[in-house]
C-alpha positions in Angstrom: 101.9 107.2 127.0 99.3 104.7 125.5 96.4 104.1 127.8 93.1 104.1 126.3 92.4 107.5 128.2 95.2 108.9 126.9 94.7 108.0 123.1 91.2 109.3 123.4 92.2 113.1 123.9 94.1 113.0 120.1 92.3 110.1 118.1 88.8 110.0 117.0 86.5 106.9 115.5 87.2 106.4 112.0 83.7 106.1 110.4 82.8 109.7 111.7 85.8 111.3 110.1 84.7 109.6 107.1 81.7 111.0 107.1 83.5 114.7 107.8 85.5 113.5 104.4 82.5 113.2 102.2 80.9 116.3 103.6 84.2 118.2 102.1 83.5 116.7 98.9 79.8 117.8 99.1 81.2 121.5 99.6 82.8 121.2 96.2 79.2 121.1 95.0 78.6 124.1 97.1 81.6 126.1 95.8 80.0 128.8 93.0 83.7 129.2 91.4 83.6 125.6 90.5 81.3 125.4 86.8 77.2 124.1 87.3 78.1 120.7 85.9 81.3 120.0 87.9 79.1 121.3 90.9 76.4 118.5 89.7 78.8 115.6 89.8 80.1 116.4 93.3 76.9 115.6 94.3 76.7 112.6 92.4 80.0 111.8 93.9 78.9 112.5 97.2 75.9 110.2 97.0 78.1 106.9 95.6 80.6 107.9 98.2 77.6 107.5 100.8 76.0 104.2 99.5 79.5 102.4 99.3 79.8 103.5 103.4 76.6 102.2 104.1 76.7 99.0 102.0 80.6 98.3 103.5 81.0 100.1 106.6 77.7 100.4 108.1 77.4 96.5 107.4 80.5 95.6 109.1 79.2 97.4 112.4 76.1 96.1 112.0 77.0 92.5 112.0 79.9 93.6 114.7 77.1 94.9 116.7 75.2 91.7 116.6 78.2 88.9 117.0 80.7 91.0 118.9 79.6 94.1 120.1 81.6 94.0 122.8 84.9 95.3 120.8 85.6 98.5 121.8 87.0 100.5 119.0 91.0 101.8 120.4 90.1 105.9 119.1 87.0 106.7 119.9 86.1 103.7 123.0 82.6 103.0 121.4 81.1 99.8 120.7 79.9 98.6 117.4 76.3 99.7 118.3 77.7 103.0 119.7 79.5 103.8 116.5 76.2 103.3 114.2 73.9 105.7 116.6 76.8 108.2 116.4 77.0 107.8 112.3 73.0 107.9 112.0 73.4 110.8 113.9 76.0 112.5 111.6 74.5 111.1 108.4 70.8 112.9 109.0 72.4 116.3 108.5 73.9 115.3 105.3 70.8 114.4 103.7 69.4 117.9 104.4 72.4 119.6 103.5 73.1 117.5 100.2 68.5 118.4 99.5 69.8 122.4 99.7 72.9 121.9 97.7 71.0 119.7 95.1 68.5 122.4 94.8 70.8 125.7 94.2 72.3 123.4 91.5 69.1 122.7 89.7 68.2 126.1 89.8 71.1 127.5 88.2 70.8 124.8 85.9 67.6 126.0 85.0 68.8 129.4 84.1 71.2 127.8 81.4 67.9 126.0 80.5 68.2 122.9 81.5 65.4 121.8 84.1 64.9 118.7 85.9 61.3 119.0 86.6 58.5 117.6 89.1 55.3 116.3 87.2 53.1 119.6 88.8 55.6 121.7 86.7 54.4 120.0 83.7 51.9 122.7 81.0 48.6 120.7 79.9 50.0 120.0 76.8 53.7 118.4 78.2 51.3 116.4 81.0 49.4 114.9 77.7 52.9 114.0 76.2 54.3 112.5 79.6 50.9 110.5 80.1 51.1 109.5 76.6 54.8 107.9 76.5 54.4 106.1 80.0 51.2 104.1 78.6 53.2 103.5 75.2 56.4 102.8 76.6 56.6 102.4 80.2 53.6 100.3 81.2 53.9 97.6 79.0 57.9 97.0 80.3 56.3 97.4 84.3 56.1 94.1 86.6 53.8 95.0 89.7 53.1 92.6 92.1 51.1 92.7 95.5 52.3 91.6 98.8 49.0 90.6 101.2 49.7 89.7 105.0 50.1 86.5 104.0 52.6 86.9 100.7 56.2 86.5 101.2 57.7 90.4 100.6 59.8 90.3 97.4 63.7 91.0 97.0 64.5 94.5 96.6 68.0 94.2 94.6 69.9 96.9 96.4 70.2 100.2 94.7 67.1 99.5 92.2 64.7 102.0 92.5 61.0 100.6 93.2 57.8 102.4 93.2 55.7 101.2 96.0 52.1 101.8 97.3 49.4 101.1 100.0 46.5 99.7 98.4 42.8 99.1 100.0 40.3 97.0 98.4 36.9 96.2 100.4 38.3 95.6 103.9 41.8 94.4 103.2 44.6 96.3 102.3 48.1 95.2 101.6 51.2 96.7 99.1 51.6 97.4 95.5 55.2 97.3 94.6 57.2 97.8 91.3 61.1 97.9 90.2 62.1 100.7 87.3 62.7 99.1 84.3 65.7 98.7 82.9 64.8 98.9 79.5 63.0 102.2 79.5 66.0 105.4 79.4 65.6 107.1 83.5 64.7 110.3 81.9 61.7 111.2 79.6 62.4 114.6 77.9 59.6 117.2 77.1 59.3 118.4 73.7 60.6 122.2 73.3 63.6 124.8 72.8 64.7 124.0 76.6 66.7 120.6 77.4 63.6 119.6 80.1 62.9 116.5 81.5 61.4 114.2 84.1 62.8 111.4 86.0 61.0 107.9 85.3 60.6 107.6 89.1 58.1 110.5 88.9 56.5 109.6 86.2 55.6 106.0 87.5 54.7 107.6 90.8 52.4 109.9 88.9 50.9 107.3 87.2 51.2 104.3 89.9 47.1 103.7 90.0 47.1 102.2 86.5 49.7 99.4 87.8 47.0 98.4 90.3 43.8 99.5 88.8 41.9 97.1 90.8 42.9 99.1 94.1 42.9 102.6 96.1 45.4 104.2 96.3 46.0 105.5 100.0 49.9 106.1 100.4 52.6 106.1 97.4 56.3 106.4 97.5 59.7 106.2 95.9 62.1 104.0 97.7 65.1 102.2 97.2 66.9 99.8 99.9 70.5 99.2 100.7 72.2 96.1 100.6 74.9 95.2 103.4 77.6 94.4 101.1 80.4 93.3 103.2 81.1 89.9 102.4 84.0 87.9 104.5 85.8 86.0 101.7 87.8 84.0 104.3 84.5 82.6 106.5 82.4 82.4 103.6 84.9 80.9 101.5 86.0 78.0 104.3 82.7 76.6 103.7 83.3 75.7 100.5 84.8 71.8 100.2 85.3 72.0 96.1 86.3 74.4 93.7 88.7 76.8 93.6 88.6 80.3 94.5 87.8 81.9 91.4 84.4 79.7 91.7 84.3 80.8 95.3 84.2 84.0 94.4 81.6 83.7 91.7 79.2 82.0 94.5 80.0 84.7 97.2 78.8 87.6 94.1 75.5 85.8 94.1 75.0 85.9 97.5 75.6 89.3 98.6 72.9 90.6 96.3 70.6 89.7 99.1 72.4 90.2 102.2 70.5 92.0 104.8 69.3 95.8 104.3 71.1 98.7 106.3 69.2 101.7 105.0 65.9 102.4 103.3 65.6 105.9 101.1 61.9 107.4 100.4 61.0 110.4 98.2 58.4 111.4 100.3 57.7 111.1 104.4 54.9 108.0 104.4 52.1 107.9 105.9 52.9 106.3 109.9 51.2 102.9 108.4 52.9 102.6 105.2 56.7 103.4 107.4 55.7 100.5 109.9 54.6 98.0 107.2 57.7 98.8 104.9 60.4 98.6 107.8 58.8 95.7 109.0 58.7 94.1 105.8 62.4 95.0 105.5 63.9 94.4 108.9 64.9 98.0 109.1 64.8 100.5 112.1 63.1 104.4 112.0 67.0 105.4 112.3 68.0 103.7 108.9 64.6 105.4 107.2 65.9 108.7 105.0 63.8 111.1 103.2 65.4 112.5 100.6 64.3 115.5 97.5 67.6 114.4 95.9 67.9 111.5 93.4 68.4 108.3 95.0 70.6 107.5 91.6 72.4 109.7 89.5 72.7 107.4 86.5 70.5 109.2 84.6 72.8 112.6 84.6 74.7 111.3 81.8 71.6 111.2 79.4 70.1 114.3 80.4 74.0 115.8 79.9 73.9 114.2 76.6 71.7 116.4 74.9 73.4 119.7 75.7 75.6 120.9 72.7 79.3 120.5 73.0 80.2 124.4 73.1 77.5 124.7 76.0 78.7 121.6 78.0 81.9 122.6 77.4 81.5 126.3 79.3 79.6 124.5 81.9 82.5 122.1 82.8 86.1 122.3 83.9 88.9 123.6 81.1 89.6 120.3 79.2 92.8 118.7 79.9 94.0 115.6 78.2 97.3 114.4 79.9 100.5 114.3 78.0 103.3 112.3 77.5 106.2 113.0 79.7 108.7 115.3 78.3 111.5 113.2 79.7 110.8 111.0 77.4 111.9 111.3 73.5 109.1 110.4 70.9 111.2 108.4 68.6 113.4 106.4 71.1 112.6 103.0 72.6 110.4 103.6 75.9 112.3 100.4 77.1 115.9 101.4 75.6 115.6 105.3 77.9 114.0 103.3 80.8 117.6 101.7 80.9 119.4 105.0 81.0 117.8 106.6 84.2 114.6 106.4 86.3 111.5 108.2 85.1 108.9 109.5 87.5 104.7 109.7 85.7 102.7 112.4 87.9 99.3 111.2 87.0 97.0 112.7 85.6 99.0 115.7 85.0 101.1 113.5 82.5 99.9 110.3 81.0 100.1 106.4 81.8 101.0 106.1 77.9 104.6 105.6 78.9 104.1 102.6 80.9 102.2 101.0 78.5 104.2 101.6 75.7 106.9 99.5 77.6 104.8 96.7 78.6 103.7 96.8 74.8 107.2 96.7 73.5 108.6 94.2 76.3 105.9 91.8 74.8 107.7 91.7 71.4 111.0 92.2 72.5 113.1 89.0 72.1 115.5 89.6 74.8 112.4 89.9 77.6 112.4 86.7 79.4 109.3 87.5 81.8 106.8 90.1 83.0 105.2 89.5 86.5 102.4 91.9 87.3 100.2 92.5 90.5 96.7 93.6 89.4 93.9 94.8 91.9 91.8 97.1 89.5 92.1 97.7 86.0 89.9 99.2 83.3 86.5 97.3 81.9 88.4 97.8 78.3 92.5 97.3 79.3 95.3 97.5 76.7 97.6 96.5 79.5 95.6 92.7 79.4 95.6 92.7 75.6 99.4 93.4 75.8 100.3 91.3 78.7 98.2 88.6 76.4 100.4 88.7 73.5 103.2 88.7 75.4 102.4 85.5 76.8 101.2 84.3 73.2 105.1 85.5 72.3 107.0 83.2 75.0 107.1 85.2 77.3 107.0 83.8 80.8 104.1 86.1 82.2 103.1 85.9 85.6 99.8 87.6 86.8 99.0 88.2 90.9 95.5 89.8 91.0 93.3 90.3 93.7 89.5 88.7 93.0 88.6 90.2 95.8 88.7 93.9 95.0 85.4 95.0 96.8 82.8 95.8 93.8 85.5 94.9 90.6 85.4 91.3 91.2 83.4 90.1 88.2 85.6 92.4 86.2 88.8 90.6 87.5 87.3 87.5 87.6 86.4 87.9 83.3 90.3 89.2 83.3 91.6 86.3 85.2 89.5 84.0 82.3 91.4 86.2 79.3 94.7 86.5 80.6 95.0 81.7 81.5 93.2 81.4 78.0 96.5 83.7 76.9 98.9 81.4 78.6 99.7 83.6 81.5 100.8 81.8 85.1 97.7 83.1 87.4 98.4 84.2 91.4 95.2 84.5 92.9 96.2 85.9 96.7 96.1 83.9 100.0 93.7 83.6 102.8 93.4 86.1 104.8 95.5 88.8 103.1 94.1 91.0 99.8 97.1 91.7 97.5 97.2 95.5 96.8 100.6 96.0 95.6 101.0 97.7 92.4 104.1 96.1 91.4 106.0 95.4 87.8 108.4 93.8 86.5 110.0 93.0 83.3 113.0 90.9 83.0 115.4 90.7 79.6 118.4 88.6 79.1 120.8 90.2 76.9 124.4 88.9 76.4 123.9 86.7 79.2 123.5 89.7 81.9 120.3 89.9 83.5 118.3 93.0 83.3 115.4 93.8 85.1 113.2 97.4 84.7 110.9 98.0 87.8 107.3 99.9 87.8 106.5 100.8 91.0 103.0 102.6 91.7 100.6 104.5 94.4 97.7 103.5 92.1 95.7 100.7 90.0 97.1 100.0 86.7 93.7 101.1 85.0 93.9 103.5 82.0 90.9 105.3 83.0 91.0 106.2 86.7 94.4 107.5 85.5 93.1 110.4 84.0 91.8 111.5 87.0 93.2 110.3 90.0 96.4 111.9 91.2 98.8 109.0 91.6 102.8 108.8 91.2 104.1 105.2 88.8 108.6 105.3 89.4 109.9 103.2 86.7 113.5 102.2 87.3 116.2 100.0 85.7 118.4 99.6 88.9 119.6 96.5 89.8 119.2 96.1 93.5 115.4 97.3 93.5 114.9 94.7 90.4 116.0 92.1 92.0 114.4 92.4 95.7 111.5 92.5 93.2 112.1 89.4 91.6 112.6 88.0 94.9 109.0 89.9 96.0 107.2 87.8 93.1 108.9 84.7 94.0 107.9 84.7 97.5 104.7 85.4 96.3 104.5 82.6 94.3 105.2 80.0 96.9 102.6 81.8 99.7 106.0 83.0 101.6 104.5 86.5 103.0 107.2 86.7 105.9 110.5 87.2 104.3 112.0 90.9 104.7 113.5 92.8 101.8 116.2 95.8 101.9 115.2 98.5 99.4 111.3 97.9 99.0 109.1 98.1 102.2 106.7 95.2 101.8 103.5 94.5 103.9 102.7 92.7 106.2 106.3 91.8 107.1 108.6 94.7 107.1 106.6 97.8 105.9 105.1 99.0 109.6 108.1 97.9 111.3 110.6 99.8 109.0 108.2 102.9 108.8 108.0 103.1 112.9 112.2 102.3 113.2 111.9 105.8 110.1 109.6 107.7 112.7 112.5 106.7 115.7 115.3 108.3 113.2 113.4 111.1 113.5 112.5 111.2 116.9 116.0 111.1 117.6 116.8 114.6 115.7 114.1 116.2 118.0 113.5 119.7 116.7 115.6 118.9 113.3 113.5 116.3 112.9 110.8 116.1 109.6 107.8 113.7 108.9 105.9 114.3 105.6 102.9 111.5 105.4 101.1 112.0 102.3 97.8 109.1 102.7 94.2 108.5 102.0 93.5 107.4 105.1 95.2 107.2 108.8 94.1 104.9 111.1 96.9 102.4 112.4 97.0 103.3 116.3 100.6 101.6 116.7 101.7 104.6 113.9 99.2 107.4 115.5 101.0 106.5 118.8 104.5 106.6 117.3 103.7 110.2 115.2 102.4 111.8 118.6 105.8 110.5 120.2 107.7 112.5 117.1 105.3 115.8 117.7 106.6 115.7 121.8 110.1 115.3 120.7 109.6 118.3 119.2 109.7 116.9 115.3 108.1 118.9 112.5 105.1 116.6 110.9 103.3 117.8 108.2 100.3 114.6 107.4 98.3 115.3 103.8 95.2 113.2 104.3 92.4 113.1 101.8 89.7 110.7 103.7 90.1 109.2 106.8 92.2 110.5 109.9 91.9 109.0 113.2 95.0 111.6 114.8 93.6 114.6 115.6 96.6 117.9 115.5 97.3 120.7 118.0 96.8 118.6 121.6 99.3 120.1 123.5 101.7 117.3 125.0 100.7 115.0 122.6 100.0 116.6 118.3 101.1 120.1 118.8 103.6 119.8 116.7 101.4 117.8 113.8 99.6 119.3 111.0 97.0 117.6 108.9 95.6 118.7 105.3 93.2 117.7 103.1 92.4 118.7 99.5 89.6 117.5 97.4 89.6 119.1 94.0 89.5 118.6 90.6 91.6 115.0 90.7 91.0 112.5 93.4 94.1 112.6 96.0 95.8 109.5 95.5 99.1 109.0 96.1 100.8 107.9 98.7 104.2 109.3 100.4 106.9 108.8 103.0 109.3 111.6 103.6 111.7 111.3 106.5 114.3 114.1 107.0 115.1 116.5 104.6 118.2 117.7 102.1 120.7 114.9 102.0 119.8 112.6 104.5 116.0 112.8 103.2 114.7 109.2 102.7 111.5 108.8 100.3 109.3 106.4 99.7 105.9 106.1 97.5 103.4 103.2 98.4 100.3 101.6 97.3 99.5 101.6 101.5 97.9 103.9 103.5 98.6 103.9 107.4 95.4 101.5 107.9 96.0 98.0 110.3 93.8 96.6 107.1 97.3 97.8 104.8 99.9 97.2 106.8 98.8 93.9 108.3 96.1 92.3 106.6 97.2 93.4 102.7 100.5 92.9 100.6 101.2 96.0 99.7 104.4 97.6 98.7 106.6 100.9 99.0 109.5 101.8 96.7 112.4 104.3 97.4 112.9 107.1 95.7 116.8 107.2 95.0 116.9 109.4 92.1 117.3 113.4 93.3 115.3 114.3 90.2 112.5 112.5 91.1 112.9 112.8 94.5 113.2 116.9 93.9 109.7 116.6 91.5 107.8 115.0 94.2 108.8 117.6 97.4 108.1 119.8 94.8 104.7 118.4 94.5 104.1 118.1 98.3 105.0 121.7 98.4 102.4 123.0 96.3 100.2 121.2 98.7 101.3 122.5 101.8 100.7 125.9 99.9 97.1 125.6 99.0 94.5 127.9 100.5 92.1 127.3 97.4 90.8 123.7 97.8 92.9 122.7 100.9 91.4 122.7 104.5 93.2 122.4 108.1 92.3 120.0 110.4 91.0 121.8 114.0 91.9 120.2 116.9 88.6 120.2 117.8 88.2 117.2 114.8 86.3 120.0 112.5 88.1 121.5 109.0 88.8 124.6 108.0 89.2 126.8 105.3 92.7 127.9 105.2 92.6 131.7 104.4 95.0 133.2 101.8 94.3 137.1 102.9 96.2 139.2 101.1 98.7 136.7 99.4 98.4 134.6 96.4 95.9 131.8 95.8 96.9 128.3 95.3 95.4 125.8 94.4 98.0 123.2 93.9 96.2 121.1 91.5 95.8 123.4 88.8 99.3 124.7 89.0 100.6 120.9 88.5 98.1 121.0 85.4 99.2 124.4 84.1 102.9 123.7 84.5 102.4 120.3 82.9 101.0 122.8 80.1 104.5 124.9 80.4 106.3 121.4 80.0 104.8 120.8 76.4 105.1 124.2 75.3 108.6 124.4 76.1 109.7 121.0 74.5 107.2 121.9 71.6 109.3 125.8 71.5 112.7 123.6 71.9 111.4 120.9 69.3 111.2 124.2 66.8 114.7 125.7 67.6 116.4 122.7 67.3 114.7 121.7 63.8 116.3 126.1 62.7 119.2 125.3 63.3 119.4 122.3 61.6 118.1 123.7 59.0 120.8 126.4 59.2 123.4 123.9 59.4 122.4 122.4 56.7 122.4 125.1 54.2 125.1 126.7 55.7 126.7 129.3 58.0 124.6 132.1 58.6 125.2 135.5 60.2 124.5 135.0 64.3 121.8 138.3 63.9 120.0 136.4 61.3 119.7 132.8 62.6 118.6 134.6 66.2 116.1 136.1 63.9 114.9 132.9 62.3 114.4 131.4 65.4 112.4 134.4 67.1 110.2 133.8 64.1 109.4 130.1 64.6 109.0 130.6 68.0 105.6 132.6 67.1 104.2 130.3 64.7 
């Protein structure tokens, strides 16, 4: 086994099933038993999802294509310039599909009254009130400019919509172009009963001859170009003689607003001239030219949203839920004094991240913590973990901080973070060359009566109060001694650039995490048929892993992969994945965690990990997994994995012809494993809220004495229905 021939009949290129990932969450959109608005942000979803491939992963290929496009990629044996004519290919049908989704939405929408509408929609008297507030407001904001043969063409910022026309005036012609204002709101809404409204882009379109009265008109558009935004920190960076990398990072920011474009969007097909002059201009083939009737930007949705009442928005949008506060947890004890006691697992969102703050809150004003050492990668714009990991410094505390400047797109946010938390006091860690830290690691450390104790945190996802509430991620915080010391030893190493040492309990990339999850795989391998692989991932790419998993599916070993995005393996090859399963569920919550099961009942070993099986994770990142030795927790999260397994709502099967599937329920009973983790996370409070009432009876009866067993059974029934 092993040959590239080989590998190509059960692998497949990574970008493509990408691109098959994003089209699942484009069927949300599509699915009529999910509510209008919910629908509406799918395709918002979708579209970001999109731009963010284009600006990272289309760039890389593109400048692989042009410096080394001889690399062959190990799944799919393409070149760089073969992968990009197979993902133009694959993107085109998006576009059309996402223009038919976009336009069953907005006609439901309508029928709730509430209409996004085109400018030949408008009455007489709504065209007069349009006209009216673009002269008043918008024109006076506008800076046109024209570009002649001769005129340099200007920067298009990437993702800023621009209106831009072919203009004629005697014998010359040459281009009219004009950026959206900022300050002007992206909607303009028509007086009226009916929450209507036009886009600005329209309206300026509509209107585009008074921004160059001097000149015909003969083609107008709306377009808006995409930026290659994959910046290499390491070559750029190497460049730089003085400063250090925080200032690095603030000069590479700068630049990548006008790296190279890798995909130009229109409203409308133009006119053959007007294409030619524009991708000229832009330096962009007819392949990266896409016509779209959907909004390039979906910024606006919040505005429009805004004006619906809250009953209304409310029956067009999923049931609130507002996660909860573990009931493992007593309200009135110490977070930090139960934490001691026994190991508490947080299944986000279904309960809240409250917990975890609370004890990095109260390890900040506890006099016994010695030291908190943190690895950040993304957190929230507005953090109360900084704020608290602030005044713990501004305590005493020894507070050590290892975050990641170079998480792609929140680098100004940690960069402003980095600022607050060294003004605080707190020891800053800012990565190595080469290798992004993406471990989402904790650790407090108290001294009490001379012993040492140390309470771990360790994570599947960012420490970032918002993305909490909806991304489904696991945080085990544990108070045993072994795992708090390999962790003290984990910061430590870190601290001195040492990314090579190798650790017992916690897997740690790039040294021992690949290694130890491939020796796991042989364990298995060795059971044959009693053998059992659960790999819970966003995204599977590693080949050295893929090669290893079809090794367990010959040996006859039971694998069950949940992947959300990516997966390069591809099941049900016979001699090589028949015995390999792979699900993906996009729902409600964005599938986050990640998990290792190996075996199962006593000899089950678990592990959850801020890595997915990527050669970026497991080589190129620090990244960490933590064992799961407590059988509660363990029990909870094969629990969890269950319910996936089990969904025929939202979940979809892997072919192994590369395409998903719906996975029928027939005659048995939906599941759709997300909402039964929300509605027993429901069960959970009521329960403690029902036991909360019982035991305040029968304190109540012991207190005023011993009553008859009929009549305190009775008492309680009572409470029970208030």
């Amino acid at each position: 086994m092993g040959t590239a021939k080989e590998l190509l009949s059960y692998t497949q290129n990574r970008e493509l099933s990408w691109l098959k990932f994003n089209e699942r969450v484009l069927e949300e959109a599509q699915d009529k038993s999910v509510p209008i608005l919910e629908r509406q942000k799918f395709i918002s979803i979708f579209s970001n999802n999109l731009d963010e491939f284009f600006m990272v992963r289309v760039g890389s290929l593109l400048d692989l294509s042009i410096e080394h496009n001889s690399a062959i990629d190990n799944k799919s044996g393409l070149s760089p310039s073969g992968q990009l004519e197979k993902v133009y290919e694959a993107v085109r049908p998006l576009y059309a599909k996402r223009d038919e989704v976009y336009a069953e939405v907005e006609a439901e929408l309508r029928q709730h009254g509430i209409g996004s509408l085109d400018m030949a929609e408008l009455a007489p008297d709504d065209r007069k009130y349009v006209k009216n507030y673009f002269k008043l407001e918008v024109l006076p904001v506008m800076s046109p400019q024209i570009v002649g043969p001769r005129h340099p063409f200007p920067h298009l910022s990437t993702k800023t919509i621009h209106v831009a026309a072919m203009l004629r005036r005697k014998n010359s012609a040459m281009i009219g172009i004009a950026a959206m204002p900022d300050t002007v709101p992206g909607v303009i809404f028509i007086p009226g009963d009916d929450i209507r409204y036009v886009t600005l882009d329209k309206v300026v379109l509509e209107y585009v001859d008074t921004l160059f009265e001097m000149y015909e008109i003969a083609d107008k558009n709306i377009l808006c170009v995409t930026r290659n935004a994959d910046i290499d920190y390491e070559e750029e960076g190497s460049e730089e003689i003085e400063g250090d990398f925080r200032f690095i990072m603030k000069k590479l920011l700068k630049k990548r607003r006008r790296l190279s474009a890798v995909r130009l969007e229109m409203m409308n097909q133009p006119s053959a001239e007007f294409e030619k002059i524009l991708c000229d201009r832009l330096q962009v083939g007819k392949r990266e030219l896409f016509v779209t009737k959907t909004p390039m930007k979906f910024s606006y949705l919040s505005l429009a949203n805004s004006k619906l009442p809250a009953h209304v928005k409310q029956s067009m949008s999923y049931p609130p839920f507002t996660p909860h506060v573990s009931v493992d947890i007593p309200k009135k004890e110490s977070i930090m004094k139960q934490m001691r006691k026994q190991d508490l697992l947080l299944m986000y969102p279904f309960e809240s991240m409250e917990p975890f703050l609370k004890l990095v809150k109260e390890a900040a004003h506890d006099p016994a913590v010695v030291s908190i050492k943190i690895s950040i990668y993304r957190v929230a714009q507005k953090a109360r973990l900084i704020e608290y990991l602030c005044a713990a410094a501004e305590n005493g505390k020894d507070v050590t901080v290892l975050i990641e400047l170079r998480a792609r797109f929140d680098e100004q946010n940690n960069i402003n973070w980095s600022e607050r938390l060294e003004e605080a006091g707190c020891r800053l860690i800012f990565g190595f060359d080469g290798v992004k830290v993406h471990a989402k690691l904790c650790l407090i450390t108290r001294k009490d009566r001379g012993e040492i104790q140390y309470i771990t945190q360790v994570g599947t996802g960012n420490f970032n109060e918002i993305t909490a509430e909806f991304y489904t991620d696991l945080s085990l915080i544990t108070a045993d001694p072994k795992i708090g010391a390999e962790t003290n030893r984990f910061f430590r190493n870190m601290a001195i650039a040492n990314l090579s040492d190798n650790y017992d309990l916690l897997l740690v990339a790039p040294s021992n995490l690949k290694s130890t999850v491939l020796a796991l795989i042989d364990e298995q391998i060795a059971l044959g048929a009693e053998g059992r692989i659960v790999l819970k991932l966003n995204s599977l790419t590693d080949i050295d892993v893929i090669k290893k998993l079809s090794e367990a599916s010959c040996a006859g070993v039971k694998t069950d992969l949940i992947i959300r995005g990516i997966c390069c393996i591809v099941p049900g090859i016979p001699g090589a994945t028949e015995n390999i399963t792979v699900t993906s569920v996009v729902g409600r919550y964005l599938e986050h965690s990640r998990v290792y099961s190996f075996g199962a009942g006593a000899e089950q070993k678990m592990y959850i990990s801020s890595a997915d099986m990527m050669t970026r994770n497991t080589m190129k990142r620090v990244e960490i997994a933590g064992p799961i030795l407590d059988e509660q927790a363990k029990a909870r999260i094969n629990g969890m994995i269950d319910l996936v397994l089990r969904d025929n709502v939202k979940a979809r099967r892997l072919r192994s012809d590369g395409y998903y599937e719906k996975i029928p329920h027939g005659s048995g009973e939906p599941v759709d494993s997300q909402e039964t983790l929300m509605r027993k996370a429901w069960e959970c409070i009521e329960h403690a809220k029902q036991q909360e009432k019982t035991v305040a009876v029968e304190k109540k009866i012991n207190k005023d004495g011993v009553m008859k067993a009929s009549v305190k059974g009775w008492l309680i029934r009572m409470i029970d229905r208030i």
